[in-house]
N, C-alpha and C positions, 0 to 999 in steps of 0.2 A: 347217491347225491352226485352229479353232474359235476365237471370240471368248473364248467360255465358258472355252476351257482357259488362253487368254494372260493372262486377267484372274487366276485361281488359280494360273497359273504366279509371273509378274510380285508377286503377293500372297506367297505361301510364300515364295518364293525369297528375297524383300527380309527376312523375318524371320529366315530360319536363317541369311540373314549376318550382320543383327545380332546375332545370339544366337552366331554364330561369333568375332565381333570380340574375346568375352570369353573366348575358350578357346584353350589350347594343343591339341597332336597330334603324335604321333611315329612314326618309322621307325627301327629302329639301324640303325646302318656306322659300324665301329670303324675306329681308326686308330693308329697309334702315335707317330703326330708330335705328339700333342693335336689333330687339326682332323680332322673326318669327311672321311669319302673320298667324291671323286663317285661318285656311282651312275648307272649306264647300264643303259636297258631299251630294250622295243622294243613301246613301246606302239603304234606309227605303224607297225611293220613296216620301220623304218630305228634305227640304233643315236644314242641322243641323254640327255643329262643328263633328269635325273628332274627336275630342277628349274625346267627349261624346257617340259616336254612338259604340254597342258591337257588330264591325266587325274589322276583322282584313283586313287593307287596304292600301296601298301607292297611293299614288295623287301626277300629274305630271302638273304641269300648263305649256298649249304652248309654252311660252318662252322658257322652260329649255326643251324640246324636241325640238323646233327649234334651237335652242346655238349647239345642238350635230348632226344635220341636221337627226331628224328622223322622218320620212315623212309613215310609215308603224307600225302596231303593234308589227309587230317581234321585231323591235330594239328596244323596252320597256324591252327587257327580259332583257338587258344589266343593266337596274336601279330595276329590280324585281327580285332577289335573289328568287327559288324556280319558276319563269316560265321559259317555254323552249319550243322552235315553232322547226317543223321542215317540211321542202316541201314535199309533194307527188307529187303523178304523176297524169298526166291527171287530170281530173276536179275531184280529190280530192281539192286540193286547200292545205291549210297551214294545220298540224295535229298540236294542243296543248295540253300542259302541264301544269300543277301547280300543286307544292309537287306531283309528281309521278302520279298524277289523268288528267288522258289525253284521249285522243281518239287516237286510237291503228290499226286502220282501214283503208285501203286507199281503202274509201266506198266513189263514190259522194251519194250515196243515205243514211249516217249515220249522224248523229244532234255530234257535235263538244262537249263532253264532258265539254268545258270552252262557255260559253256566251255572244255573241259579243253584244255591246250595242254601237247604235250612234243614238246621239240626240233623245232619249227615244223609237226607233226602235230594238226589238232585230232579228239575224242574230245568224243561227243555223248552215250553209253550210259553209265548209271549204273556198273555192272561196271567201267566204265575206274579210275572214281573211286577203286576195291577196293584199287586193283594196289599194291602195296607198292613203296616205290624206295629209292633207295641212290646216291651218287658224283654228289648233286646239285650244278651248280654256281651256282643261284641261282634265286629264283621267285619271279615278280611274283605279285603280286595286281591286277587292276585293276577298280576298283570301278565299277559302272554300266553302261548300253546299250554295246556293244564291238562295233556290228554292221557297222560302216565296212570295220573292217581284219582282224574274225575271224569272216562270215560269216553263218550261218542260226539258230544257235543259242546267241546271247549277251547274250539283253537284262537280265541281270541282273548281266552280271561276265565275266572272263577270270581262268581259275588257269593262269598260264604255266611249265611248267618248264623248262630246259635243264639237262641232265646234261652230266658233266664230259669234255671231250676229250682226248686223248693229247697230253702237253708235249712240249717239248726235248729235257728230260731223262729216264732210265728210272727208273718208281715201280712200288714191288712192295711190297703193304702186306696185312696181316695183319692178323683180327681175332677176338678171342673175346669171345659175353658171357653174361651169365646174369642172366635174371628173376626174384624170388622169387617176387610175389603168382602167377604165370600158371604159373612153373616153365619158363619160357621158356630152350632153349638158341639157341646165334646163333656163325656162324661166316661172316666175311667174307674176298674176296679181291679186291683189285686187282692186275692187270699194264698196265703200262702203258710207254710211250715210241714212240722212233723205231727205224721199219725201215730207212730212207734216208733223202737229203733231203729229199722231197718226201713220202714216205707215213710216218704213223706209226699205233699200233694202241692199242687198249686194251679190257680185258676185268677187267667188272665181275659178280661172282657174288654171291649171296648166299643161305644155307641157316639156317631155326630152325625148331624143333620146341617146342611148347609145349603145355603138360596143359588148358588151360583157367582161366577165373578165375573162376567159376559152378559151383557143383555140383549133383547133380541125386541127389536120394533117393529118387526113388518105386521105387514095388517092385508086380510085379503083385498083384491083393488081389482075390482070388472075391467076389462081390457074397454081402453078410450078408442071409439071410434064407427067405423060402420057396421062393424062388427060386435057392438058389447052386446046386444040382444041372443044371438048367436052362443056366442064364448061365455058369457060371463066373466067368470073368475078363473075360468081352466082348471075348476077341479081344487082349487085352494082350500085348506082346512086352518081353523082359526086358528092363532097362538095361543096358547093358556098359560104360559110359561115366560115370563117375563125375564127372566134371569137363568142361565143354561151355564153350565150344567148342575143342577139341581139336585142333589146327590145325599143318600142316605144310608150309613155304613154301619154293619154290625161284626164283630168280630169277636170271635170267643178262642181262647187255647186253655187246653188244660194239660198238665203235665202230673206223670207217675212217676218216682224214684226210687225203686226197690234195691237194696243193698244188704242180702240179707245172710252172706258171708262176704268175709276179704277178698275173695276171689271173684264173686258174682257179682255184677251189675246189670241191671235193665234199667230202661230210659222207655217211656211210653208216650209220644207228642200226639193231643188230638186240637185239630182245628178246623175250625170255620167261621167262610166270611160270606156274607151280604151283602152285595152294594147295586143298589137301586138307583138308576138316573135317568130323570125329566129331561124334555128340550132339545137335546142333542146328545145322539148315539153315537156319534165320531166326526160329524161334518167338519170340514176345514175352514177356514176363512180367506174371502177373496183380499190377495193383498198388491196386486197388479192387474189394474187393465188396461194395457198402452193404445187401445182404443176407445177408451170411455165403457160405458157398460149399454150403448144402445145398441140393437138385434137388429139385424137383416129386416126382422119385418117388422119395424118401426112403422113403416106406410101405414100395415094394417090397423097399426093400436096396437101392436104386442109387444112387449118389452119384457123381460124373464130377470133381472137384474138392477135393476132400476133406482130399489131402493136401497142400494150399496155401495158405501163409498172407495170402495175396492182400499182402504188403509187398512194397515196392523195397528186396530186399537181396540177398546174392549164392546165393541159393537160388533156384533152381526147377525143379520136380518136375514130371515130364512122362512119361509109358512111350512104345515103340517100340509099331510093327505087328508081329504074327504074319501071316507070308507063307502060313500056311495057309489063314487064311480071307480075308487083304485080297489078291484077284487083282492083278497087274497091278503090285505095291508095288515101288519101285525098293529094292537094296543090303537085301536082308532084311530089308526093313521097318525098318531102324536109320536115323535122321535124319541128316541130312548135307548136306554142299555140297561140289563139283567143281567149282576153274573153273582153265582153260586160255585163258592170251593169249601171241597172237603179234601182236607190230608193230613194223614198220619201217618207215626214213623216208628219204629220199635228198634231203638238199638242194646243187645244184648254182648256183653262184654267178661270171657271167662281168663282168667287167670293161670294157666296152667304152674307158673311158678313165679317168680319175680322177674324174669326174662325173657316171657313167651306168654303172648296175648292173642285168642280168639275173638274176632267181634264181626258180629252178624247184624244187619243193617236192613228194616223191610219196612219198604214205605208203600200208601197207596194213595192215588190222586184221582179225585173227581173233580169236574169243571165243567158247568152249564152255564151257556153266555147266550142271550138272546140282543138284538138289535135291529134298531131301523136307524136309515139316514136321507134326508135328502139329496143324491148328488148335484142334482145341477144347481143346488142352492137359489133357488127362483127364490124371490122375496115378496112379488106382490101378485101374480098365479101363481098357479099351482103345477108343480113340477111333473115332467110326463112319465117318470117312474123312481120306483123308488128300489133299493139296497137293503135285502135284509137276510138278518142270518140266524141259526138256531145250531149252538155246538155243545158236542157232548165229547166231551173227552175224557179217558179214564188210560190209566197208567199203574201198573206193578212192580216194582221195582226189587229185588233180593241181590243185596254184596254181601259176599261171604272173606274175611283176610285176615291172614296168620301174619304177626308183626313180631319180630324179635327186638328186643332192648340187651342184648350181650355185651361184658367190660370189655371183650378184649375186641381185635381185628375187624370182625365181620360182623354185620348184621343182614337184616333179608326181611321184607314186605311179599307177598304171596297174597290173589287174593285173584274173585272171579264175582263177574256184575250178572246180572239178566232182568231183562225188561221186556214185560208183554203192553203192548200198547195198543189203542184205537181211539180213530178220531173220526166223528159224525157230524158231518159241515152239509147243513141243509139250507142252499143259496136259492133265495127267490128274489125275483123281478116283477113287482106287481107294475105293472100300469095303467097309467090312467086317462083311463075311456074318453073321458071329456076331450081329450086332445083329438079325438079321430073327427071330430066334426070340422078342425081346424087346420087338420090336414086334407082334409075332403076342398074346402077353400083352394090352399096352395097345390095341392096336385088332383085334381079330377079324377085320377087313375086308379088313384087309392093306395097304388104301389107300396106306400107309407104306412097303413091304417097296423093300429096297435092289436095286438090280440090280448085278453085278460093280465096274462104275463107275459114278458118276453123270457123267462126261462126259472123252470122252478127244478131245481138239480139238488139231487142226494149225494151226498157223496162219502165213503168212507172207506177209510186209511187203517190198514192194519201192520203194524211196525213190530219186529220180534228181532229182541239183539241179546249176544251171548257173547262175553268177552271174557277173556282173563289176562292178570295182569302180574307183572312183578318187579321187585329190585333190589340188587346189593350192593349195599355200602359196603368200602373196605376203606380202612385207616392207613394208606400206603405208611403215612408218618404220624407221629402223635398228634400234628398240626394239617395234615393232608388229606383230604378225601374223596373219593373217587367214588360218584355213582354212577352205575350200571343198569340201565331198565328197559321195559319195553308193554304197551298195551297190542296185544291180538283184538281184533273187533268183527264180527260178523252179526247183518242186520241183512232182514229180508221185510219189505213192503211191498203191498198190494192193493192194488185198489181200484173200488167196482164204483157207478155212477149210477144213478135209475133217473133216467126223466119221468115226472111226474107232472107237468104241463097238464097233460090229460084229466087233470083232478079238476080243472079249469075250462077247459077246452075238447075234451069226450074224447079226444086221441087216447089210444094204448098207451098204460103206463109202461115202457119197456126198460131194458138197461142202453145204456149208451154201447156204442163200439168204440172202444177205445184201442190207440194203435199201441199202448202200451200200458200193459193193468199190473204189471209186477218188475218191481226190479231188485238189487239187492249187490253187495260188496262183503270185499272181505279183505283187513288189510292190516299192518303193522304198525305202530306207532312208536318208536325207538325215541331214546332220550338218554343221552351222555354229563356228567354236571362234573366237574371237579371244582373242589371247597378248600382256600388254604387258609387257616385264623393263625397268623404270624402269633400273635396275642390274646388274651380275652377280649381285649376290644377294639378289636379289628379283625374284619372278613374280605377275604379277596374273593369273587365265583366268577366260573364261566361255565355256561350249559349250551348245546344242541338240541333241538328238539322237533319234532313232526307231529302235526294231528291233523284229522280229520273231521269234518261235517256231514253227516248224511244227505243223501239228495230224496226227496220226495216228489209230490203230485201239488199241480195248482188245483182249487176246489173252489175259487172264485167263479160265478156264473157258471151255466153250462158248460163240457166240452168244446170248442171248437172244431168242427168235421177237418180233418185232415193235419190236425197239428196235435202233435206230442205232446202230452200232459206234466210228462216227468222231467225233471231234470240232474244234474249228474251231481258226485261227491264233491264238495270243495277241500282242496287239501293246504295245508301251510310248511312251513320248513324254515327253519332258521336258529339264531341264538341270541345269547346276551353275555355283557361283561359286567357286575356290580360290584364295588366297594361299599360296603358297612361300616359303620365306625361308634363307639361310646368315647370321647372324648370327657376333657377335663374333667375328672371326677364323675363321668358320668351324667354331666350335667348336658352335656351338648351331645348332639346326637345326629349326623351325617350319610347320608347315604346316596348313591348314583349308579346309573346302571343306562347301559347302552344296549340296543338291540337293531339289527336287520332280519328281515322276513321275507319272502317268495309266497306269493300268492298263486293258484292254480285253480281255475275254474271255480270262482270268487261266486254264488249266488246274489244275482242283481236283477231290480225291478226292471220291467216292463210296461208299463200302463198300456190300459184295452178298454176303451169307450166306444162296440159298439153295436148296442141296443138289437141292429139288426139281425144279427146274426146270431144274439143272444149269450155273447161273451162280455161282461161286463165288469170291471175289477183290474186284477194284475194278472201275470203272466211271470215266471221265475226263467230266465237265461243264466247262462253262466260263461261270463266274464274269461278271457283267455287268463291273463295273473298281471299279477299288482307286484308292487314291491314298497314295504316299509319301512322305516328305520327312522330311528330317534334316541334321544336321551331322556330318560327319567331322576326327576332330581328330587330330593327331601331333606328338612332340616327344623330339627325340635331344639330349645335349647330355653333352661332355666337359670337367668341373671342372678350373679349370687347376692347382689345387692340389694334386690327387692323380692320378701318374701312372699310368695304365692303365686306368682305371676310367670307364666310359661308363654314363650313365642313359637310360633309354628308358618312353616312353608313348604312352599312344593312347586315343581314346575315340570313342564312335560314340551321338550321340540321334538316334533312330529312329521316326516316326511311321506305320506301315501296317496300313491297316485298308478293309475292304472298302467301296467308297462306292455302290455298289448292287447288292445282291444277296437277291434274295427269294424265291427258289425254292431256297435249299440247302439240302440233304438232310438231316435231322431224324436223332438218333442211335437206335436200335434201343431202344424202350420208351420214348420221350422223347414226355411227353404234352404234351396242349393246352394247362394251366398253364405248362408248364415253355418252353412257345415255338415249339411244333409246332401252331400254329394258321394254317400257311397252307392255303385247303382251294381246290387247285386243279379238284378236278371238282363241286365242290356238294355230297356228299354229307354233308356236316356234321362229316366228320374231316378232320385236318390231315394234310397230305402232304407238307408243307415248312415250312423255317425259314425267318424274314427276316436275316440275319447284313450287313444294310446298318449299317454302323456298328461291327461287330465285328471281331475283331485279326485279320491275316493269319498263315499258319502257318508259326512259327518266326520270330519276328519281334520279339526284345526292345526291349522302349524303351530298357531303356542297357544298351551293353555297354562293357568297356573293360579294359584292364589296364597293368601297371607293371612294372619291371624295370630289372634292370643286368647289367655284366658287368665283372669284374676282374681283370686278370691283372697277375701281380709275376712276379720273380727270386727265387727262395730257395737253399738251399746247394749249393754242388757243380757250380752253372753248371745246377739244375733251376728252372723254371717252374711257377705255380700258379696256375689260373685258376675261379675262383671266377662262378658266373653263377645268375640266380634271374628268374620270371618270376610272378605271379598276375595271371589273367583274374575278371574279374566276369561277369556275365551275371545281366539283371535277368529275371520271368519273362514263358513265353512258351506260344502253345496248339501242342498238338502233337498236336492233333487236329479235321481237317479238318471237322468239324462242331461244335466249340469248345465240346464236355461239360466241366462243371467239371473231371471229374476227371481231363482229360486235359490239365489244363496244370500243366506243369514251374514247378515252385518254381523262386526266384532261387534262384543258387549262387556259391559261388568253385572256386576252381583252382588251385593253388599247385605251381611247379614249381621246382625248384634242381639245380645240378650242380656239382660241386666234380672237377679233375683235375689230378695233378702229371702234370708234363712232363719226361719225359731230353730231355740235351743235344741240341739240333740238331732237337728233336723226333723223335729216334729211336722212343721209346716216350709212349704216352699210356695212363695209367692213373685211369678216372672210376667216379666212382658217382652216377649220375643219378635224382633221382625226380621224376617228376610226379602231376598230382592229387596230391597229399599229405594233404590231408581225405579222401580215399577219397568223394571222391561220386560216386553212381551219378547217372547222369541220361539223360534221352530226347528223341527229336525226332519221334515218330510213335507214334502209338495205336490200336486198333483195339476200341472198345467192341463189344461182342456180348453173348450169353446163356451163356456158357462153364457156368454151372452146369446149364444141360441140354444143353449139348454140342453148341451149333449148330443141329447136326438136328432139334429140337422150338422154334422161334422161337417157334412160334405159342404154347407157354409162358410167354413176357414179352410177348405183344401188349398192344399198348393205345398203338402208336406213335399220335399224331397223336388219341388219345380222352380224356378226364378222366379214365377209371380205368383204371388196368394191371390184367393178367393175373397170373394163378396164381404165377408164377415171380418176378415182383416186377422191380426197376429191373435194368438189364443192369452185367454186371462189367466191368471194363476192362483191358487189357495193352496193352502199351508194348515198343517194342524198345530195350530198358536198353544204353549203353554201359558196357564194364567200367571200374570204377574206378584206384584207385591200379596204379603201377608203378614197381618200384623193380631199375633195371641196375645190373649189375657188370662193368665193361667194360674191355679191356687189346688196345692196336692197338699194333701193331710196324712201325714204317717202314725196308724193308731199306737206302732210299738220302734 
């Protein structure tokens, strides 16, 4: 560690405790005695009060995420002040955030900056993020570097879930519900209990069918003019889909609980989900065009845009591919997404005595995502190619770790991961032929003409990491403790490319030459924490900590000849100061915790639209380093005056912003005024931006929200539990090159649930809505030329010059999350 970085650690760190000193912070866990209930996680990988453990963390028990109907990890961010999800395209899957530490990439082949944990299984691919769940029984969040005790891919956070296991007794529950704004139906089933004494089962399902919350008006439209004879329609395929994303989701888990001495346990999770979607495969929505959306060649009667009102509202118009002239188009040229996971986990847990525990950890994950999009979102032709992808991904995973629980001094965690991996991203560019007649018009030369595809690329990622890990606790004082730890991590990747164009076009299928098909690290991750509980209830902590992200390969579109495919490790470093506290009886419940960070070679987007060359997608850089720091605040607390009724808060100041970065990539028509003035080869244009000093993406300076929850007795021996949450979120760029108009307005969030209860909780009858402002909002942008459709850039050129070209400044789209939702919901409990 650097003098340099002790002094700006030691510096930040002492101010956002001060500025902590002044602030509450909250978790809920309700109670019915009046006094909050302990909460128990497994931040350490051993099971221990939330209130002693030196990690800053919110825990969300099932209930109070089913009360709010949320069935997915995104709507956790709504109760996690400082996280922030937002969709990519294609078999990206979800990108996250916590305090401005995210993954920046819409890579399927990059490891997710934040850490998906379920049922002691971790999950690195965005896609995991997707999966829809159900019969959770509780989920940490823990905020910060997690590289100690969760591995290769966690310097910005761990989302941990545990699903619920098979009780004592037998549970058989029912469920119906219905969405308005989406038209969402929803049908749930649990079985659950004992088969003996020792083994019991459970089987959790889950089926909805919904129309969309989007609708989409375009309609094919022959180009007006001297030309419609000629053109036509440019290859447009009809809409069938009136309402996008149209989505159909099946989801099964079954769980085995074998316990068949005191000492022996096994845990057996099997799952799989379905989810089928019409209409749109990932398209974004246009929400700025500061030149209107008419096309350079408006003369001819072409217009690609036309029938777009470039706002964020619940419209957007987009046509399908005609399989007649686009070769190669997946599902008849209609946009869509396919994805299939299977994963399961076996955790085995032996007993050696009462103070010395074995548990062996094996998980496996399969994941097939297929997709089409249109990028240039033409709305009334049809668009000159299209984005699609087909992934297979699969993962093995074996942790092996010796946990002591000893009275006295010492205790010690020992423990070793391995993960065999591969990932098969097959990127094709169909295009579409219709347009070659129409380039034949504007350039005589031909120079332009499309060939079947502009690039159909294999690509596959083989990923092999072996790490071990360890830590001691020592109880310097009855009240004092000092951990000691550290993760070793080595991982080696590889990775071959086949063009297959040829399958189209009679050229050789060959491999690509790539300037770099292997790479690989090997590195340390140290972690220091001291823990002093003056009291039972009260915790003072401070921790140091370092993790690491692996670098991989971009598998978006073809290779590019002459440009590096790989990019490097991202590393992190820094600490936190928390206070914890049980207050009056317990009733009140406070927490605060301050943190600075050091970013290093941070993985950040590049956008690459161009057709020609046959590189079409992203591109992954890495960032020189960033620097964060903030305070996290929390605050639960049960009025002793009115029974039932728990308040909860949280809030998160957030400072991340890039602290050297001078070479990042300039947005598409963004001139030398506007900040495209870095001119790396001399030739008097700019090639890049300085963004040293600028916001990290998705990285609000305050977030926070408020809430309660109330439950009474009303007649007849029923129940009524009343609960309400609103999120803030101040704004934030959501655009890896930080275009004005890619940053998200501040918002709120407003969610309430009202449900009477039958006797014994037999029946539960709710009507849940969240977002209740209906606002739309976004976490990723992709500025381009969309009024001349991609394929004509050199139409808005003047990137990095004083004056733009013909086509004027570029338009913007956003991938919009859908707004408001409001359930109608009725569960039946047979016992």
């Amino acid at each position: 560690m650097t003098n340099n970085f002790t002094a700006n650690f030691s510096k930040k760190l002492l101010v956002t405790a001060v500025a902590a000193s002044f602030m509450l912070e909250a978790a809920p866990s309700m109670s019915q005695s009046g006094q909050l209930e302990e909460v128990l996680v497994t931040a350490r990988k051993r099971v221990e009060s939330i209130l002693t453990v030196p990690v800053t963390a919110s825990v969300f028990s099932g209930e109070t995420l089913d009360e709010f109907a949320i069935n997915d990890v995104k709507g956790i961010a709504n109760l996690t002040p400082g996280l922030n999800f937002a969709s990519g395209p294609l078999s990206s899957g979800v990108l996250v955030s916590m305090r401005g530490i995210g993954t920046g990439s819409n890579n399927p082949a990059v490891d997710q900056s934040i850490a998906l944990v379920v049922d002691g299984m971790q999950f690195t691919q965005g896609l995991a993020f997707k999966s829809a769940n159900m019969d959770m029984a509780n989920v940490e969040v823990l905020k910060g570097p997690q590289a100690l005790f969760f591995g290769k891919a966690a310097p910005g956070g761990v989302i941990s879930i545990t699903t619920k296991d098979p009780g004592s007794e037998p549970e058989v529950m029912l469920r119906g519900g219905y969405e308005f704004e989406a038209e969402e139906k929803l049908a749930e089933l649990v079985l659950s209990g004992p088969v003996s004494d020792t083994l019991g089962l459970r089987l959790a399902a889950r089926y909805s069918d919904k129309d969309g919350y989007f609708t989409n008006n375009a309609v094919p439209t022959p180009v007006e003019g001297p030309f419609t004879a000629l053109l036509g329609d440019l290859g447009a395929g009809p809409v069938t889909d009136k309402h996008f994303p149209a989505t159909e989701t099946v989801l099964v888990r079954g769980t085995a609980l074998w316990e068949p001495t005191d000492k022996l346990s096994a845990r057996l999770k099997l799952n799989y989900e379905s989810e089928d979607t019409s209409g749109a495969g990932g398209e974004p929505q246009l929400v700025d065009c500061p030149d209107g959306t008419q096309s350079v060649f408006a003369p001819l009667g072409v217009n690609f845009i036309n029938q777009d009102n470039c706002k964020l509202d619940k419209k957007q118009n987009f046509v399908y591919f005609n399989p007649d002239v686009t070769p190669g188009v997946y599902n008849g040229g209609k946009q869509y997404g396919q994805l299939d996971q299977y994963y399961a986990s076996l955790e085995l847990n032996y007993d050696f005595d009462n103070d010395l525990t074995l548990s062996s950890v094996t998980g496996y994950y399969d994941v097939n995502h297929e997709s089409l999009i249109n990028p240039s979102l033409s709305t009334g032709v049809g668009g000159p190619f299209g984005i699609q992808g087909k992934l297979d991904r699969y993962d093995f995973t074996q942790e092996l770790r010796l946990t002591s629980d000893y009275s006295g001094d010492w205790n010690f965690i020992l423990g070793m991961f391995y993960q065999d991996g591969q990932t098969n991203f097959l990127s094709g560019l169909p295009a579409n032929q219709a347009y070659n007649t129409f380039i034949g018009i504007i350039d005589p030369t031909g120079s332009r003409l499309l060939p079947p595809v502009l690039a159909w690329a294999d690509h596959t990622v083989d990923a092999e990491t072996l790490s071990a890990f360890g830590q001691v606790l020592w109880n310097i004082t009855s009240d004092l403790e000092l951990g000691l730890g550290a993760r070793w991590t080595d991982e080696q990747r590889d990775h071959d490319a086949i063009n297959r164009m040829g399958k189209f076009t009679g050229a050789p299928i060959v491999p690509f030459d790539l300037i770099t098909d292997s790479i690989s690290s090997d590195h340390w991750s140290p972690e220091v924490s001291l823990t002093w509980t003056p009291t039972d209830d009260i915790t003072v902590y401070g921790n140091v900590k370092q993790a690491y992200k692996s670098g991989s390969f971009d598998v978006g579109g073809a290779p590019t000849p002459g440009v590096d495919s790989s990019f490097a490790d991202e590393k992190i470093t820094g600490g936190e100061l928390g206070f914890k506290s049980r207050l009056l009886d317990s009733s009140l419940a406070i927490n605060a915790a301050a943190y600075y960070y050091e970013y290093d070679d941070m993985q950040v987007e590049e956008r690459v639209f161009d057709p020609r060359g046959g590189a079409v997608g992203v591109r992954t850089a890495n960032a020189a380093s960033s620097e964060i720091y903030g305070v996290d605040l929390d605050l639960s607390y049960i009025p002793g005056g009115i029974d039932g009724l728990t308040l909860f808060a949280a809030l998160n100041w957030n400072s991340a912003e890039y602290k050297d970065f001078p070479n990042a990539a300039c947005w598409p028509g963004q001139l030398w005024g506007e900040g495209c003035n870095v001119d790396l080869n001399g030739d008097g244009v700019g090639d890049a931006q300085d963004l040293s000093g600028g916001d990290l993406l998705r990285a609000p300076e305050w977030m926070g929200n408020i809430g309660f929850r109330y439950e009474t007795s009303v007649f007849d021996g029923m129940g009524l539990r009343i609960s309400a949450n609103t999120s803030y979120s101040d704004s934030y760029s959501a655009s890896s090159t930080n275009i004005p108009s890619g940053y998200q307005d501040s918002y709120t969030k407003s969610s309430a649930a009202i449900a009477l209860i039958g006797g014994d909780e037999r029946w539960v009858l709710e009507l849940i809505g969240d977002n209740l402002e209906d606002e739309l909002t976004y976490g990723g942008c992709a500025p381009q030329g969309y009024a001349d459709t991609l394929l004509f850039g050199q139409e808005i050129a003047g990137t990095g010059t004083v004056a733009g070209g013909p086509g004027g400044k570029p338009e913007n789209a956003c991938f919009v999350e859908p707004g408001r939702s409001v359930w109608l919901r009725l569960t039946w409990n047979f016992f």
